[in-house]
N, C-alpha and C positions, 0 to 999 in steps of 0.2 A: 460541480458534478457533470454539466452539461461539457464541461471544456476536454474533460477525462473520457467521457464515453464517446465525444465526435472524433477525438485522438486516435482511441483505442478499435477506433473500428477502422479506421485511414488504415493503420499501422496490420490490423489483421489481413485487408485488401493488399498492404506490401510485401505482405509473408503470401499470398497466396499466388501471387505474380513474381513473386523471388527475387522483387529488387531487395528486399530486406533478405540477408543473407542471416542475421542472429537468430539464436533460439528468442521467440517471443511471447510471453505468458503473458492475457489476459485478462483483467478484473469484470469485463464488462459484466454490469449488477451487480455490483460490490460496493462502488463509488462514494455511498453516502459513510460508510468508514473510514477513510482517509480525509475525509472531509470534514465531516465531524468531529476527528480528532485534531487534526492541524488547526483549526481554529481556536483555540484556547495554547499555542505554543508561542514562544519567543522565537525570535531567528540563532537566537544562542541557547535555546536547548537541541541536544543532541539527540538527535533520530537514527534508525537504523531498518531498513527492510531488507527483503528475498528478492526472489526469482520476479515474485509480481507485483511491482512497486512501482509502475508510470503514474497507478493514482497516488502514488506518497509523495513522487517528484512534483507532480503539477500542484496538488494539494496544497502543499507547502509556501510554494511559490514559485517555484521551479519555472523554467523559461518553455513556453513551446517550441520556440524556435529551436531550442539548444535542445531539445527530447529526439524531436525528430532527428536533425541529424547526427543524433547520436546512433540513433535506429539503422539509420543507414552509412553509417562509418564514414562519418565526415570529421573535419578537423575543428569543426564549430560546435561540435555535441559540447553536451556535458562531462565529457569523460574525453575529450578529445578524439571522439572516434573510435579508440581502444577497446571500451566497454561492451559498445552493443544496448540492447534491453536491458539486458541481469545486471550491467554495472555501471551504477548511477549514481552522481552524488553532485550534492551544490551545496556546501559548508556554509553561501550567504544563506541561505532560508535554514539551515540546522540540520540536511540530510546528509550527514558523515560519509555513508556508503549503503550501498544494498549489493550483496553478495550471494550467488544461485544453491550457494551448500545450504544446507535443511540446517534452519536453526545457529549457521556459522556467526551470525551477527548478535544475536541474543547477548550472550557472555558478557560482549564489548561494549552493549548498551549496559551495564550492570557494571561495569568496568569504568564507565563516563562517569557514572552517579557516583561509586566510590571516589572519583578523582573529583567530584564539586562538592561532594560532603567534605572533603579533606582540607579541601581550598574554601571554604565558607561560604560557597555561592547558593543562589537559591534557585538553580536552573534546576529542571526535570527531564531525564534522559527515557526514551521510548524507544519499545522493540518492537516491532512490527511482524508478527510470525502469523503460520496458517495451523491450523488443526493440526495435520502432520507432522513439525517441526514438534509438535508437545510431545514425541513418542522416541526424543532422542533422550540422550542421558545429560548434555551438556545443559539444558533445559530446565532440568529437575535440579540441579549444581546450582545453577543461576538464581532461581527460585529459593535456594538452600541459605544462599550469599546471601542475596538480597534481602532477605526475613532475618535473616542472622546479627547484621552489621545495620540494618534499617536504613537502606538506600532510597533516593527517590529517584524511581525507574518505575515506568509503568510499562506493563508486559500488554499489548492492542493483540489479541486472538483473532484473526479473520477465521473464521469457523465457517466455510466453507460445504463442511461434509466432504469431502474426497483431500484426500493425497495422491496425488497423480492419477490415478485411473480407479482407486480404492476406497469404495464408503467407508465411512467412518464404523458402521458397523460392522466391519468384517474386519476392522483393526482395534477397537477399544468396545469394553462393555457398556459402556451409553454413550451418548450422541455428545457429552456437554465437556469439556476440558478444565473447567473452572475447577473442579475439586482438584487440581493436581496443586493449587494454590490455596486454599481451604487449610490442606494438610498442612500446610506452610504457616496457617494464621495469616495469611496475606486478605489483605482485603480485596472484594472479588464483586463485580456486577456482570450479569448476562443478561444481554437486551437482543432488541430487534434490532439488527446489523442494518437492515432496509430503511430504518424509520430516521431521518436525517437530524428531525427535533432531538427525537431519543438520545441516538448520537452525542451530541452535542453537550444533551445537558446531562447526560453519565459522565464525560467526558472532562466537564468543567467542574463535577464536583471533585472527583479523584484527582484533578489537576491542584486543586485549590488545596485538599488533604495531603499530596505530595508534597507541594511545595513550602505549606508551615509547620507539618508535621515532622518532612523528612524521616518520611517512609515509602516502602512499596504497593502496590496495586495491581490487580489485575481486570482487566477490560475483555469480557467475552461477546463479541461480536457474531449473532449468527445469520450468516448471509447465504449468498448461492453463485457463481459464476457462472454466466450464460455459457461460455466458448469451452471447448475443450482441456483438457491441461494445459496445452502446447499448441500454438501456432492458431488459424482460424477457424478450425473445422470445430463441431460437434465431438464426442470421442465416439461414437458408434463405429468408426474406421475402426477404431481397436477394439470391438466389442464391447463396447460401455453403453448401456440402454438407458436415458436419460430422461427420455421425452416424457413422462406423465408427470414426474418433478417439476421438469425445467417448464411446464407449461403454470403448472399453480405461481412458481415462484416471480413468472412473468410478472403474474396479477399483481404482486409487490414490488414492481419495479421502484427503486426509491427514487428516479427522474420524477415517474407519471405521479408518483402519491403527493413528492412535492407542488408540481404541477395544478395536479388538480384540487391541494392544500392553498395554496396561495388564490386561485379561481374565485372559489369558494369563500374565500376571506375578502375578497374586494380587492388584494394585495397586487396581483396585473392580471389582466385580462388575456383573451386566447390570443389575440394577435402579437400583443408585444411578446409572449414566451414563444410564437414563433418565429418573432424578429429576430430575437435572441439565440435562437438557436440557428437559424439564417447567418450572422455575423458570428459564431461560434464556428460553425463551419469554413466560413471564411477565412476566418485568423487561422485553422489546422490545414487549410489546404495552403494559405498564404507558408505559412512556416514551414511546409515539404517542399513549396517553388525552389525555397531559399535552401533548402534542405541539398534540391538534386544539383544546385548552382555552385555550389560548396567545394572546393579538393577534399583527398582521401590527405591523410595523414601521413608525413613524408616518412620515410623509412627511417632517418636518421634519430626521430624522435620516439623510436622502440624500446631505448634503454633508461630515457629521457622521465617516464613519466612514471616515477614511483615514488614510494611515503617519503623515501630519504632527502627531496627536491621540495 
């Protein structure tokens, strides 16, 4: 978590100074979701996120070296520089693609499970979507599929509260998305998106009922992103009032709860989790050195890098 949020705040300072020329959406206060879920995955189950998925890349196992300069459109990202933020992927840890359309990856996560139910494997395919994405139609299809045909696909809700600039309450009549899978008879848990244990062990049961069941699930994650929708700022630029929220949801940061969970346990003390975070910062600021020392991507490799190769 700690590797995710030292990233994520390099990478807002690069959006603020404009070497990072990409649209860049941050999770920061999210972090114990991607985290919590990648841990109970194979490098051969198939994954899928959006717009805000640096913590699904890293999570996973994803390279920092290879994040960063993907951020800054170098030839060493993950995506060859092509991608930016929104398009990411590293097939060794299981993250197929993350794609900026609302809900565009859903379908194809539902799409993997049908092709390993068919093929007799017992991998488990994940969609990685935010509150918003639940209010498309492709969504509700997927959800349709998936219960229909009894796929193992778990649907990871980052539940957020906003879509872009938009509480959740001024777009759906309660705050929770899980019923839209209910309807479905899908099986369905809503936790503390912040509570990392939580995380975890929700995570690992429905992992465990996917995989010998071979069926669907749904994961409602409720968390909060500190940053704007886009780029480093607050959204008050755009008229979004935040601050009485964003201040209780501080008090949950899922960094400090684990922090001061393990304290509290005997499990490390103050020093070493500032050590830790001392050489966390380290390795993200070593990985943009490498990052700005990089070439851009030659032109000749513009037509070069698509599914058909």
């Amino acid at each position: 978590m700690l590797l995710i949020r030292r990233a994520e705040e390099s990478i807002g300072r690069l959006v603020e100074s404009s070497e990072a020329r990409c649209p860049c959406h941050l999770g920061i206060g999210q972090e114990a979701v991607a985290v919590g879920v990648a841990g109970h995955l194979r490098p051969t189950d198939p994954s899928f996120g959006a717009h805000r998925s640096h913590s699904h890349f890293l999570a996973l196992g994803g390279s920092i070296d290879e994040l960063m300069a993907e951020v800054l459109g170098k030839v060493t990202g993950c995506s060859r520089g092509f991608g930016g933020s929104m398009h990411l992927r590293d097939t060794r840890t299981g993250l197929m693609g993350t794609v900026p359309i609302v809900a565009a990856t859903v379908p194809i996560a539902v799409g993997a499970a049908l092709a390993m139910k068919l093929d007799g494997s017992d991998g488990v395919a994940v969609s990685f979507l935010g509150d918003g994405a639940t209010e498309e139609g492709v969504f509700h299809e997927s959800l349709n599929l998936a219960a229909s045909q009894a796929l193992p696909v778990i649907f990871v809700i980052e539940n957020n509260l906003y879509s872009s600039h938009l509480h959740i309450s001024d777009r759906q009549p309660t705050d929770r998305t899980a019923r839209f899978a209910e309807a479905h008879e899908i099986d369905t848990r809503v936790i503390d998106g912040n509570d990392i244990v939580e995380v975890t062990r929700q995570m690992g049961e429905l992992v465990t009922m996917s995989r010998e069941q071979r069926r669907p699930a749904l994961l409602e994650a409720l968390t909060y992103r500190w940053r704007g929708h886009v780029g480093h700022r607050e959204d008050e630029d755009v008229g979004v009032e935040r601050t009485d929220n964003l201040a209780a949801w501080h008090q949950r940061d899922p960094i400090g709860r684990l922090s001061e969970g393990a304290i509290e346990f005997g499990l490390l003390g103050r020093q070493r989790i500032d050590a830790i975070d001392r050489e966390t910062v380290d390795s993200v600021e070593s990985a943009l050195d490498a990052a700005r020392l990089a070439d851009f991507p030659p032109l000749d490799d513009l037509l070069g890098i698509v599914h058909h190769d």
